[in-house]
N, C-alpha and C positions, 0 to 999 in steps of 0.2 A: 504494500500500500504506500502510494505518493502523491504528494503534489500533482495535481491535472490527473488522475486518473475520473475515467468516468465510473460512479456508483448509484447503486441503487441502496434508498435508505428506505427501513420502514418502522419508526418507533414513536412514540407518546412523548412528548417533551416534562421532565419535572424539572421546573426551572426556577418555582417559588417568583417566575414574571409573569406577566398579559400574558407570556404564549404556553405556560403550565397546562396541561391537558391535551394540547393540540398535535395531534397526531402528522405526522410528516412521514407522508411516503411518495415517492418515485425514483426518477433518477435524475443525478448532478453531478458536480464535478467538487474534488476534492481544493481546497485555496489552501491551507494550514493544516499542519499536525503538532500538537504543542501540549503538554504536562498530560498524552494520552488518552487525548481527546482527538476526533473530528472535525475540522471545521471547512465548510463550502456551501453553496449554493443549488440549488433545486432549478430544472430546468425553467420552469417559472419565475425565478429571480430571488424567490424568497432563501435567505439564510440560514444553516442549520449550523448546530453542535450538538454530537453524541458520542459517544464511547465505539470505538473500533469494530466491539461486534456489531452492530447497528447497522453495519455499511457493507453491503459485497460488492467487490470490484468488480465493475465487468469486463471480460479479457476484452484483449485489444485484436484485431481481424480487420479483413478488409470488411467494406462496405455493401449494400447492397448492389451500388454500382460497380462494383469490384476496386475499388481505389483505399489501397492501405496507408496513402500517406495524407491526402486530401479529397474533400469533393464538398462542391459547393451546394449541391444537393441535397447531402445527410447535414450539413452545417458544423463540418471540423477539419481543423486545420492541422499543422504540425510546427515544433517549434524543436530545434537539436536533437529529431528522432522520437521526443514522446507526443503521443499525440493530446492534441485542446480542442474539446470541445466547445463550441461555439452554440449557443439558443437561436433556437430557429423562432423566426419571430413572424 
């Protein structure tokens, strides 16, 4: 697990904030990993933080247009071989 991987999260927030109860799941992209925590973005924009298990990486593969490095299609890009997801909007 790294920085830019794409994940899919699926868990309940206890965060003793506004967003305590709220359930967050799809997939995003990982930004930070820091004191064993999670933290990144949901393809929607919204922010998360959770605990490592919370998170499966999804491997990396070409596309469905067959392109492993880029395609402006799927909306990702590559950046010194790993690849970045980009929100398709």
């Amino acid at each position: 697990m790294q920085v830019g991987n794409c994940v899919k999260v699926d868990f309940t927030s206890e965060s003793s904030t506004e967003f305590s109860g709220t359930r967050f799941t799809g997939r995003g992209a990982i930004d930070r990993l820091e004191d064993g925590r999670v933290f990144g973005h949901l393809d929607d924009g919204r922010p998360f933080m959770c605990f490592p298990d919370d998170v499966e990486v999804i491997p990396v593969e070409a596309c469905e247009h067959g392109y492993d490095v880029a395609c402006l299609l799927c909306g990702f890009g590559s950046t010194d071989g790993e690849r970045v997801w980009h929100s398709k909007k």
